[in-house]
C-alpha positions as CSV (number, residue, x, y, z in Angstrom):
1,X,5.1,-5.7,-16.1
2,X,4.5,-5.4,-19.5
3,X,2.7,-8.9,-19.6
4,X,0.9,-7.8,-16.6
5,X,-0.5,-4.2,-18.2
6,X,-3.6,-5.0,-20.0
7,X,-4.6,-8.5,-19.0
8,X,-4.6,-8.1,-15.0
9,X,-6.5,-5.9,-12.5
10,X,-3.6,-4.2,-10.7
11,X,-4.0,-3.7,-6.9
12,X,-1.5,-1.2,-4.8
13,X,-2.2,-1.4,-1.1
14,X,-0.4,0.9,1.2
15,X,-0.4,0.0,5.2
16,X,0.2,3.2,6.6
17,X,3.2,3.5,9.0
18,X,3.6,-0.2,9.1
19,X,7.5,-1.3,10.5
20,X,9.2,-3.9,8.8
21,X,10.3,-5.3,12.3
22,X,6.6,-5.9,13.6
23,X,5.4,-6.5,10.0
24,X,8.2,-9.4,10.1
25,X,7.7,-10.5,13.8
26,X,3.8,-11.4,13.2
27,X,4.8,-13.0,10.1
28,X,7.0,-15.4,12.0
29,X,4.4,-15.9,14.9
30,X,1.8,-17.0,12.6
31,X,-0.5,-13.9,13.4
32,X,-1.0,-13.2,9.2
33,X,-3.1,-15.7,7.9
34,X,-4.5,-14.2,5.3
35,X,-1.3,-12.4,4.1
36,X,0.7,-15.2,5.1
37,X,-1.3,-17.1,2.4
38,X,0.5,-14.7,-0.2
39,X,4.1,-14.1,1.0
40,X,7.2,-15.9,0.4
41,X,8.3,-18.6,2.7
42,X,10.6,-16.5,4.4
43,X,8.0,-13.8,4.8
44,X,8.3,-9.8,3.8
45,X,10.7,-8.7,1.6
46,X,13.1,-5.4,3.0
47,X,13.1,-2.6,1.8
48,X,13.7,0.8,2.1
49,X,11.0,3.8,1.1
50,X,11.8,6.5,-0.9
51,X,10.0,8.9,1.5
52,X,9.4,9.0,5.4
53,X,6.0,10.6,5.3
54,X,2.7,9.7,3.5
55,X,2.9,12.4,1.2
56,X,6.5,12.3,-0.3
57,X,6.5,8.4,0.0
58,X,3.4,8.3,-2.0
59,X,4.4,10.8,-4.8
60,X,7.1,8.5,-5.3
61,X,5.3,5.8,-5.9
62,X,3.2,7.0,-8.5
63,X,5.9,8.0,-10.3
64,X,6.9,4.7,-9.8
65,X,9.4,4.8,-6.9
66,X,8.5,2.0,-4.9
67,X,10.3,0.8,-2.2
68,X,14.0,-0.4,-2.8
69,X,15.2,-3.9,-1.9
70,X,17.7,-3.5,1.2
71,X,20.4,-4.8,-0.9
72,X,23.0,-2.7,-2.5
73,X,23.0,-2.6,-6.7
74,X,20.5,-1.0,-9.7
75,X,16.9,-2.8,-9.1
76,X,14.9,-2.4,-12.0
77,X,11.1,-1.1,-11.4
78,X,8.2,-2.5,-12.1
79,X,6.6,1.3,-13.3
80,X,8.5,4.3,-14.9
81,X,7.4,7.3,-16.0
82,X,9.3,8.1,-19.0
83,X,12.7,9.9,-17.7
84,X,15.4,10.2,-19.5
85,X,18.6,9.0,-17.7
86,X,16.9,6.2,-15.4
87,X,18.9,4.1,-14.5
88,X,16.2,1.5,-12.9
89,X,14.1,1.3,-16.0
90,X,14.7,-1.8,-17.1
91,X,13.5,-4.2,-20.5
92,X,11.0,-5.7,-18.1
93,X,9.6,-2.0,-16.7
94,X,6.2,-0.8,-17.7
95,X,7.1,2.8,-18.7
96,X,4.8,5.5,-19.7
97,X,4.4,9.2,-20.5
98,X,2.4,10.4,-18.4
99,X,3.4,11.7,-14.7
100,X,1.9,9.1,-12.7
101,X,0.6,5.5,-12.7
102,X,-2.9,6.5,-12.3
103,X,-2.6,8.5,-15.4
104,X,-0.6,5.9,-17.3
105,X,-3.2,2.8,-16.4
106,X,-5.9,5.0,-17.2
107,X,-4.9,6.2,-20.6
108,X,-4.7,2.0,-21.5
109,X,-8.2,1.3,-20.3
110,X,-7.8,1.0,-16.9
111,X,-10.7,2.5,-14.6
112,X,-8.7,4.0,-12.0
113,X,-9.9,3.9,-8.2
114,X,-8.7,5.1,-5.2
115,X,-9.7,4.6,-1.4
116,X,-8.2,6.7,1.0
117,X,-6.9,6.1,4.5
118,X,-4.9,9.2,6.4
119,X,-5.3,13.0,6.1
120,X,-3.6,13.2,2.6
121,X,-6.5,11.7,1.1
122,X,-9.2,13.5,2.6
123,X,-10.7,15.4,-0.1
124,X,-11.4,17.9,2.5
125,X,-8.5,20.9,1.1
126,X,-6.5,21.4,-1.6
127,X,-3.7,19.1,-0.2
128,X,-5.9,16.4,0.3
129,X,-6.8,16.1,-3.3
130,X,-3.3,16.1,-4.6
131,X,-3.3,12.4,-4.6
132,X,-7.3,11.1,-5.3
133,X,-6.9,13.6,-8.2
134,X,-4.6,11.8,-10.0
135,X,-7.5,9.2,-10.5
136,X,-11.0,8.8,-12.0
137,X,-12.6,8.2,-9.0
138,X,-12.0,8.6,-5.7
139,X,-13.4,7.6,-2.1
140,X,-13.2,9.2,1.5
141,X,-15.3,9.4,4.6
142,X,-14.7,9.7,8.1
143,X,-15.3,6.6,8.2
144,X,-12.1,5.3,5.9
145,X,-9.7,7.5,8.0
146,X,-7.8,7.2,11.3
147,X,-8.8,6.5,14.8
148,X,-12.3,4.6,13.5
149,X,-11.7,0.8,15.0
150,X,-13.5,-0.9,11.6
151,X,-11.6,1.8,8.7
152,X,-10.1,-1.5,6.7
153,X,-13.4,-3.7,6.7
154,X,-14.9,-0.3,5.2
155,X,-12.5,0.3,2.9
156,X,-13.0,-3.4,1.7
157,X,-16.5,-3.3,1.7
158,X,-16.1,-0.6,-0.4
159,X,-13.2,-1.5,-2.9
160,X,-15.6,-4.8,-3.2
161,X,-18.4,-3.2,-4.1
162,X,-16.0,-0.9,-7.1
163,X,-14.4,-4.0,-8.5
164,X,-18.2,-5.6,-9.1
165,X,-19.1,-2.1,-10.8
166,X,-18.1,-3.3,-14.1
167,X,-15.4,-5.6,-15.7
168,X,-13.1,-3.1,-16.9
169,X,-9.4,-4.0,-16.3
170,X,-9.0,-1.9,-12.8
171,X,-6.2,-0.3,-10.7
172,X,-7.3,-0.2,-7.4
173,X,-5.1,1.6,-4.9
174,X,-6.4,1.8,-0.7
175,X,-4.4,3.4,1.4
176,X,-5.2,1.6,5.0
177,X,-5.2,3.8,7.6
178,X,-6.2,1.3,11.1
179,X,-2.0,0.9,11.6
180,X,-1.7,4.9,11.6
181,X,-1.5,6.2,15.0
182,X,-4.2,6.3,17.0
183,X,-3.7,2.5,16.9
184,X,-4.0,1.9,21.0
185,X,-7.9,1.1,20.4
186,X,-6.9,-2.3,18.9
187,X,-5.4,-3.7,22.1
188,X,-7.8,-3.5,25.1
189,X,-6.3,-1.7,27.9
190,X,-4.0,0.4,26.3
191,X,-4.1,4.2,26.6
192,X,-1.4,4.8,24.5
193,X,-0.2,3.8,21.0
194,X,3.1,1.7,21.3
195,X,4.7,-0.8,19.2
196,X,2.2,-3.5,20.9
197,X,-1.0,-1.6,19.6
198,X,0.6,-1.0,16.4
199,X,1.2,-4.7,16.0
200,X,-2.6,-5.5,17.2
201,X,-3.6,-2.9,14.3
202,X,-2.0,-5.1,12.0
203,X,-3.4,-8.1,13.1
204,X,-7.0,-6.7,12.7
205,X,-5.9,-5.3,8.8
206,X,-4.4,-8.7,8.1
207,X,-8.2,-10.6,8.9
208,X,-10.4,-7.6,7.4
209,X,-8.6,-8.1,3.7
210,X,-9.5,-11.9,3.3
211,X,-12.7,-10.6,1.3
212,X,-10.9,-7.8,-0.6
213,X,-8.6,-10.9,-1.7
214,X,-11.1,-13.3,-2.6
215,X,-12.9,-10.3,-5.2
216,X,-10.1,-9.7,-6.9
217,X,-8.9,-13.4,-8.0
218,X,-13.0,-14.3,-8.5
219,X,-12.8,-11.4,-11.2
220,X,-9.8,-13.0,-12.3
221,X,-6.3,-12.5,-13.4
222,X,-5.0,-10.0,-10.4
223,X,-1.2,-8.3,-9.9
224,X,-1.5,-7.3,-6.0
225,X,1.7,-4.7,-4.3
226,X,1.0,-4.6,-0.5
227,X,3.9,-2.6,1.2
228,X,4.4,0.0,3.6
229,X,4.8,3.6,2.7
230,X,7.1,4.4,6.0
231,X,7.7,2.7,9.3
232,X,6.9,5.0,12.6
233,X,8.5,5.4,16.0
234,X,7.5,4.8,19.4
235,X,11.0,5.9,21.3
236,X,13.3,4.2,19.4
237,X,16.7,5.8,20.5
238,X,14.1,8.8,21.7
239,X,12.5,9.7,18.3
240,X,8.8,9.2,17.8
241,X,6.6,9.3,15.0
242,X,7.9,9.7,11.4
243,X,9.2,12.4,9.1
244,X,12.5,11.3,10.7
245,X,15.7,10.2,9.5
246,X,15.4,6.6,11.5
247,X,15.9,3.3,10.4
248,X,12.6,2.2,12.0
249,X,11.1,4.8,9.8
250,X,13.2,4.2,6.3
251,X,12.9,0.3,6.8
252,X,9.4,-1.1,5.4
253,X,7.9,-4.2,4.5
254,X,6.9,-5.5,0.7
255,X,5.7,-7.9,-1.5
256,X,4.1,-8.2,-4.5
257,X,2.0,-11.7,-5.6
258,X,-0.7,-12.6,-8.2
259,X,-4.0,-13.6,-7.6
260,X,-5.7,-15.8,-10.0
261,X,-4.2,-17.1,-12.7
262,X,-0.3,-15.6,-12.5
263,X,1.2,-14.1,-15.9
């Protein structure tokens, strides 16, 4: 990461409440194209959050806890804030003193933007701006959020329109809301979210990023992270939602590629 800091846009994109066992199964039915394009032959890599909800997964992540490979052993990070004692800071970790990535992009030139799906990044309370105030700039609208049918092609359009702003190096994090529940909207006929309509959700988000894809490697040299923050349930073993100690909710998707030309 330390090739990648200061010659690449840097892209995190969160699917909210995606499962690594639907994420997996539309990757092996052919129903990703456009992610498909970017993942390993095998598909998504496992891996286990550090959080079950939005908000502690995502303070994790800044700090530069991203999701753990499903495998035992010490995986090195691609971020660290400076912490003495870390023992996944690695040679090849970017690490830096300030308390988030945000911060830490920003104070090497980056313009940092963020887009935000779910409640946490609202804007509208004190909570909500936790997390857009870690950047320079930060979007939300009702529009952006749950339950609207076309949140992710907004959040493109807009995340389009803030790469062409200028040609500072960017970090760009969305946080895509259309897999969060209410999700039943994206399968005709459904009254109720289940792990169908949370499938179908994906299937629209996977489609509405082609152009969000396509900006990034025209502006060139691009480092993207697409992953889950935390799976959700719909009656596994009884349990629904998240905030749960399940391993449909500790069990996400992840993968990390380069658009443009790779470092």
């Amino acid at each position: 990461m330390n090739q990648v800091v200061g010659t690449h846009d840097i892209v995190l994109i969160t699917l909210d409440t995606l499962r690594y066992d639907v994420a997996q199964t539309a990757f092996e039915r052919g129903e990703l194209p456009v992610l498909s394009r970017h993942l390993p032959p095998q598909g998504w890599e496992k891996r286990h959050t550090p959080g079950n909800f939005t908000y502690a997964a995502h303070h994790a992540f800044f700090a530069g806890y991203l999701p753990t490979p499903a495998t035992p052993g010490s995986h090195p990070r691609l971020f660290a804030t400076a912490f003495r004692g870390s023992e996944t800071t690695a040679r090849t970790t970017f690490v830096f003193d300030e308390e988030n990535i945000p911060k830490g992009l920003g104070a090497r030139g980056y313009r940092t933007v963020c887009i935000g799906g779910v409640g946490f990044f609202n804007k509208q309370n004190a909570l909500g701006n936790v997390f857009p105030g870690m950047f320079a700039e930060s979007h939300w609208n009702p529009a952006l959020g749950v339950g609207h049918r076309r949140s992710t092609e907004r959040q493109v359009d807009l995340a389009v329109q803030r790469l062409r702003a200028d040609a500072q190096r960017v970090f760009l994090f969305i946080n895509v809301s259309s897999i969060h529940t209410p999700n039943r909207a994206y399968l005709p006929g459904h009254a109720e979210d289940s792990i169908e309509t949370h499938a179908a959700a994906l299937r629209y988000v996977d489609g509405a990023l082609a152009p969000l894809f396509d900006a990034c490697a025209s502006r060139g040299p691009t480092f993207v992270i697409v992953c889950s923050d935390h799976g959700t349930a719909y009656g596994d073993d009884g349990f629904h939602g998240h905030r749960i100690g399940h391993e449909c909710v500790w069990t996400v998707p992840y993968a990390h590629f380069f658009l443009g030309t790779s470092c």
